[in-house]
N, CA, C and O of each residue as an XYZ file, in Angstrom:
404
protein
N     -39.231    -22.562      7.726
C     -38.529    -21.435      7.181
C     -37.077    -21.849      6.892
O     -36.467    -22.721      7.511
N     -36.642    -21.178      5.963
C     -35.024    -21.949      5.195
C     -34.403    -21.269      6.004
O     -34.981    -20.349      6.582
N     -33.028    -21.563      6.253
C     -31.954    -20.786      7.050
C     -31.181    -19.570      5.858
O     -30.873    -18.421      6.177
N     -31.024    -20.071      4.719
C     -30.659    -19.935      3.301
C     -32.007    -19.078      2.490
O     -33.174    -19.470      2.514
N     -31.458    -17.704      1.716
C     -32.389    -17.096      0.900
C     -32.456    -18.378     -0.342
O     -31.653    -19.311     -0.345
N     -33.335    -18.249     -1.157
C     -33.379    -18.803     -1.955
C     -32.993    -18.262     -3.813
O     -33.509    -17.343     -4.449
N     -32.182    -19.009     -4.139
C     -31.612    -18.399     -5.281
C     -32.544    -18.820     -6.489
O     -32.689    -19.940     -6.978
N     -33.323    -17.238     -6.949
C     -34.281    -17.205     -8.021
C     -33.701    -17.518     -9.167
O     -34.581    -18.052     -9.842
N     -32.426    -17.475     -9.941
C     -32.005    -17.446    -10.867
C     -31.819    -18.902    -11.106
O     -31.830    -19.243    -12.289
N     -31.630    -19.938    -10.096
C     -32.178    -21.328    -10.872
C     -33.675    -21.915    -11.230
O     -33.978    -23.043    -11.621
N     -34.596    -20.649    -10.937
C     -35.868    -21.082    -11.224
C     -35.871    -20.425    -12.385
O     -37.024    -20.683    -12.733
N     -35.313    -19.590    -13.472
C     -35.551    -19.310    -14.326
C     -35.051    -19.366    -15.501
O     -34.099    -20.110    -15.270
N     -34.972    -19.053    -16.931
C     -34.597    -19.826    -17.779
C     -33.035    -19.573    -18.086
O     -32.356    -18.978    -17.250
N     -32.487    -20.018    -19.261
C     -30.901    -19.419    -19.328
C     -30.774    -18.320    -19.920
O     -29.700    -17.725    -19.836
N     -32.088    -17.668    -20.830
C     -32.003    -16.527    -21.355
C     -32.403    -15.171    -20.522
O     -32.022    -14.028    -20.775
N     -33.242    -15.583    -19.496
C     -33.507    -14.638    -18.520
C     -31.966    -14.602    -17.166
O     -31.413    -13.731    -16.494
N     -31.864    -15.652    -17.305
C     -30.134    -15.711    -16.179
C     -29.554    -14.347    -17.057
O     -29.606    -13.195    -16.628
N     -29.014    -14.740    -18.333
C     -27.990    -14.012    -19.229
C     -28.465    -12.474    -19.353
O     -27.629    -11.578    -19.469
N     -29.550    -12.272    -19.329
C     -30.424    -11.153    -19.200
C     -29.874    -10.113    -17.541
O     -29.292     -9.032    -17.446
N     -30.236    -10.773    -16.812
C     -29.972    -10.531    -15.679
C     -28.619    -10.585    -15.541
O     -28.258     -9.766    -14.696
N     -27.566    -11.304    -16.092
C     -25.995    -10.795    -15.524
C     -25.598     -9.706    -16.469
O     -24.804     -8.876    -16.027
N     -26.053     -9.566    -17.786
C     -25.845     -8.750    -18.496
C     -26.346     -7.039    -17.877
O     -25.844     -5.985    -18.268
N     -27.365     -7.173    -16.915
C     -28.165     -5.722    -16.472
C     -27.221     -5.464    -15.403
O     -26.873     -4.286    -15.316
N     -26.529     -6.589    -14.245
C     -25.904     -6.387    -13.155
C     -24.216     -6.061    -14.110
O     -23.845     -4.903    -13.919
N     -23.796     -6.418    -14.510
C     -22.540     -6.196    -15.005
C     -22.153     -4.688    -15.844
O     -21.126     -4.010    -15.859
N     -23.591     -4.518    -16.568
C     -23.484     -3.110    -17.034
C     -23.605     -1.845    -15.931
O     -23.289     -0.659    -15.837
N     -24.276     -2.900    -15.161
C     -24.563     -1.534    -14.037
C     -23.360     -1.005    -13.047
O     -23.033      0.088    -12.583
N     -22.847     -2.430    -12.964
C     -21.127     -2.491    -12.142
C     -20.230     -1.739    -13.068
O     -19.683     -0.783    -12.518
N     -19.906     -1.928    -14.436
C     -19.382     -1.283    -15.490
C     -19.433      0.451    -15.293
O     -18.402      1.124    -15.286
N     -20.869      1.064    -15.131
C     -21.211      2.285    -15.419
C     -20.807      2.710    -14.290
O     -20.195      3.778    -14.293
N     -21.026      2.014    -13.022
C     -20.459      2.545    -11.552
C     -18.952      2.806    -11.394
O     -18.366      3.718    -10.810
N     -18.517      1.809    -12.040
C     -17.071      1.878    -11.812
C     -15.762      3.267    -13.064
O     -14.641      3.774    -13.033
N     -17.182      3.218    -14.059
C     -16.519      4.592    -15.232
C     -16.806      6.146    -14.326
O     -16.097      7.145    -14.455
N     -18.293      6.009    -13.201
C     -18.257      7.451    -12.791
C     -17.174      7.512    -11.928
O     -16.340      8.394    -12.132
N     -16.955      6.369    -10.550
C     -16.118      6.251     -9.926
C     -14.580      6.661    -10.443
O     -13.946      7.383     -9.673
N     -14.071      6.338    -11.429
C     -12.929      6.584    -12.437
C     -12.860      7.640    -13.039
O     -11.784      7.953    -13.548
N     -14.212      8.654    -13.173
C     -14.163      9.938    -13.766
C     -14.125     10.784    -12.343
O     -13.455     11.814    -12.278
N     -14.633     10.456    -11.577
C     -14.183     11.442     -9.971
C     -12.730     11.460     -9.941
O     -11.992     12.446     -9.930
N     -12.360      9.963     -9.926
C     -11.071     10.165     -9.579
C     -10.027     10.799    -10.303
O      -8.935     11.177     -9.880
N     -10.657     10.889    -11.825
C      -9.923     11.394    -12.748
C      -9.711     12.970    -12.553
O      -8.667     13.589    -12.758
N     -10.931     13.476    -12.111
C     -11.513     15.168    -12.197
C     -10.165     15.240    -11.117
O      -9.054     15.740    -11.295
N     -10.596     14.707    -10.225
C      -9.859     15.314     -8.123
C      -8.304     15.412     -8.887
O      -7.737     16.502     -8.819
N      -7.666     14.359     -9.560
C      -6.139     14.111    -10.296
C      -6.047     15.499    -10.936
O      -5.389     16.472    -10.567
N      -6.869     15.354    -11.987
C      -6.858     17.041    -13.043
C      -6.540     18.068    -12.028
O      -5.431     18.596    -11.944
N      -7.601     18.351    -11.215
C      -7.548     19.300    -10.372
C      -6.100     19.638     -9.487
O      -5.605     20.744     -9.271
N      -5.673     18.465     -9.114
C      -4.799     18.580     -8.107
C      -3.120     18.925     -8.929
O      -2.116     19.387     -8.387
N      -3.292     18.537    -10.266
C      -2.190     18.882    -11.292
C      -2.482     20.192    -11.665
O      -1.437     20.838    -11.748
N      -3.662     20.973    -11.973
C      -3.633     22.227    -12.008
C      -3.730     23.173    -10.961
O      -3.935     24.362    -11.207
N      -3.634     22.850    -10.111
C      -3.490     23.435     -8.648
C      -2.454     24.258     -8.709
O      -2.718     25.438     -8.481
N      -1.224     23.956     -8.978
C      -0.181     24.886     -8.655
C       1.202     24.316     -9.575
O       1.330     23.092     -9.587
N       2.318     25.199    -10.401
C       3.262     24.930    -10.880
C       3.483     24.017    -10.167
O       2.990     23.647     -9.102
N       4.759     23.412    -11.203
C       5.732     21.996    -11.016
C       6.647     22.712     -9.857
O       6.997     23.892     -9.872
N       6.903     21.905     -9.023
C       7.918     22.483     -8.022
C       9.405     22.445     -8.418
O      10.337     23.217     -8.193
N       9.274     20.938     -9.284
C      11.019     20.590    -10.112
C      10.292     19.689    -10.951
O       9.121     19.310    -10.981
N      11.666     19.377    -11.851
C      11.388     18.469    -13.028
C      10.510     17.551    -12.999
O       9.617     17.306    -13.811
N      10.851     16.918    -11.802
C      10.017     15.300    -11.664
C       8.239     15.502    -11.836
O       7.328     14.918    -12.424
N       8.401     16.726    -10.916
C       6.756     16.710    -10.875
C       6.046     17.650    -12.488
O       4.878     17.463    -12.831
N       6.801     18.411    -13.119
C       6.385     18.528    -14.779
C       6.660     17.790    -15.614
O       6.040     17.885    -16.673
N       7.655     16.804    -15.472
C       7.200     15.187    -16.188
C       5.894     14.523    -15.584
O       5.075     14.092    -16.396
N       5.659     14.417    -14.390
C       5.037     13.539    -14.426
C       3.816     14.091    -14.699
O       2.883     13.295    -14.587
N       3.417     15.642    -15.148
C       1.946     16.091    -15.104
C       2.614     15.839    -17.119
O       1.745     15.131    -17.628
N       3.135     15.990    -17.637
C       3.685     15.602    -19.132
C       3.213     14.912    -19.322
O       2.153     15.091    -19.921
N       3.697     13.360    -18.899
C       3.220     11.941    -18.829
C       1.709     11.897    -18.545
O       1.246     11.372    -19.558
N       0.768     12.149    -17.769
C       0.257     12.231    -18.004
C      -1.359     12.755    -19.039
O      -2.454     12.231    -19.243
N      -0.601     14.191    -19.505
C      -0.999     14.537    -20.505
C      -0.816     13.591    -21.905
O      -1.836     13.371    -22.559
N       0.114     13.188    -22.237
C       0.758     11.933    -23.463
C       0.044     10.980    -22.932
O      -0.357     10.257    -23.844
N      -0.412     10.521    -21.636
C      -1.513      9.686    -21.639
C      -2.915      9.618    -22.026
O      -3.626      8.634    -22.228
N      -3.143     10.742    -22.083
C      -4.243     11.083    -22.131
C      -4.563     11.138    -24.161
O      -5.498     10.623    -24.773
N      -3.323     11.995    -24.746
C      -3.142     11.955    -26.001
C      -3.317     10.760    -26.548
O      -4.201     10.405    -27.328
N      -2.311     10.071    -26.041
C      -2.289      8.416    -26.404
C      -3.376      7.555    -26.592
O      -3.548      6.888    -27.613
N      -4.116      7.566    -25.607
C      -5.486      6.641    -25.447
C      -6.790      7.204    -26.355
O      -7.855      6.610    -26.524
N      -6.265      8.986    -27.080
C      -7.452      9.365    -28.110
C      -6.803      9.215    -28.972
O      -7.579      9.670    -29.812
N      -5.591      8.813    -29.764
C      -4.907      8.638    -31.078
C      -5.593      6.984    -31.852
O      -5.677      5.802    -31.519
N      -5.895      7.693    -32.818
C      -6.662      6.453    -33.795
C      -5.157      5.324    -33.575
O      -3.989      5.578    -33.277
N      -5.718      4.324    -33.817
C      -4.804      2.697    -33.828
C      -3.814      3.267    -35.247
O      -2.585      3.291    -35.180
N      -4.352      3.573    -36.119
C      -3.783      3.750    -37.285
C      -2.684      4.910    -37.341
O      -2.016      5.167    -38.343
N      -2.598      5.575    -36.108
C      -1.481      7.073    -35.724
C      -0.160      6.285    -35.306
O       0.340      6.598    -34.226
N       0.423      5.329    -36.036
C       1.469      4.968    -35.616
C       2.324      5.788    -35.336
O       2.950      5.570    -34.299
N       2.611      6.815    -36.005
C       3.725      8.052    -35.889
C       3.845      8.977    -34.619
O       4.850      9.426    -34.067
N       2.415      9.131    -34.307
C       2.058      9.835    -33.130
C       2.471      9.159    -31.829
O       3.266      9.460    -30.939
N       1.595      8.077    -32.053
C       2.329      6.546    -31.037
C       3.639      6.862    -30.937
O       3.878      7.674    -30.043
N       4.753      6.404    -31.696
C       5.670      5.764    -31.675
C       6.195      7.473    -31.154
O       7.286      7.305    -30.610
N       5.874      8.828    -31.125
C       6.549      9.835    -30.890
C       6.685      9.823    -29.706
O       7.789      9.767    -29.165
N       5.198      9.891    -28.876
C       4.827      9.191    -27.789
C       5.636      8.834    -26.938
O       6.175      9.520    -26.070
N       5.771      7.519    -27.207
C       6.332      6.030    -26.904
C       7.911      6.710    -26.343
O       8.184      6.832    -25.149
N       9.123      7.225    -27.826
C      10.265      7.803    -27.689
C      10.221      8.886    -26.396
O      11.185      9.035    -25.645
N       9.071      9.548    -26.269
C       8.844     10.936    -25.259
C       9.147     10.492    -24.044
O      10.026     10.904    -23.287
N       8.282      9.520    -23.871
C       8.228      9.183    -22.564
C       9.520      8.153    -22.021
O       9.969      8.319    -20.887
N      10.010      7.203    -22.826
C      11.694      6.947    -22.794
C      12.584      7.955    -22.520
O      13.571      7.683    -21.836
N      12.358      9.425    -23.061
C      13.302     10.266    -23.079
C      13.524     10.579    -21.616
O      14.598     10.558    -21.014
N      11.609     11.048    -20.870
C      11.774     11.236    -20.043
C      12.405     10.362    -18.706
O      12.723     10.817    -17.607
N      12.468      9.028    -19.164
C      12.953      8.024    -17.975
C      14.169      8.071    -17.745
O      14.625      8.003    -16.604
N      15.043      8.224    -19.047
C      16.616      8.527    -19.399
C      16.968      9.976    -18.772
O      17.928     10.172    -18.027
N      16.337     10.647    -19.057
C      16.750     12.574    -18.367
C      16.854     12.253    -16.850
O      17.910     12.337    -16.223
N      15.674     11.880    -16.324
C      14.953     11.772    -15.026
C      16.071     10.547    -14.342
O      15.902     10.350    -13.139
N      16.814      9.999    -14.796
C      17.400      9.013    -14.125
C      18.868      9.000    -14.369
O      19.699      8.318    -13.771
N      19.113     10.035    -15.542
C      20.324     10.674    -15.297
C      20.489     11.600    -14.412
O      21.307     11.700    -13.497
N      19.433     12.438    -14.846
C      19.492     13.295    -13.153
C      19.667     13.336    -11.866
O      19.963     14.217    -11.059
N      19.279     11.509    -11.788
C      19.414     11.702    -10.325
C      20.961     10.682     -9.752
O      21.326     10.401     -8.610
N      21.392     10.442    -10.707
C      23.086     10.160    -10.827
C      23.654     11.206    -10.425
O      24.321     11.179     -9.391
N      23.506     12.333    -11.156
C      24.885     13.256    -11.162
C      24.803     14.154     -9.696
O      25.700     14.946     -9.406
């Protein structure tokens, strides 16, 4: 008896290997998008839970909304992008003047 399982995937060909990492990788893939949509829902949830207490925390539920915008804007929405892009600068500049004065 081996001390060691024995690894089937060198008994078989390279198109059945590629077969087989392709089924394990999609399956890791699909696990890891529900995993990422829980975590996404519990986030949603916990931002609509209750008003911003102060600025920081309605930027940062902002920011995340413009994230969310961002990642569905066609490649070709440069304008939208780039509004975006300025928004969220604005907010780093407000948010960090703010906490100067």
């Amino acid at each position: 008896m081996a001390d060691r399982p024995t690894n089937l995937d060198t008994h078989r060909g390279m198109a059945a290997q590629k077969a087989t990492d392709l089924r394990r990788l999609r399956s890791e893939v699909e696990a890891d998008q529900e995993a990422l949509r829980a975590r996404q829902a519990a986030l949603e949830d916990l931002l609509a839970a209750a008003p911003a207490a102060d600025w920081h925390e309605a930027v940062e539920k902002a920011r995340y909304l413009l994230g969310l915008l961002a990642q569905s804007l066609d490649a070709s929405d440069l304008r939208r992008r780039k509004l975006i892009d300025r928004m969220m600068a604005d907010f780093d500049h407000l948010l960090d003047k703010s906490t100067h004065d």
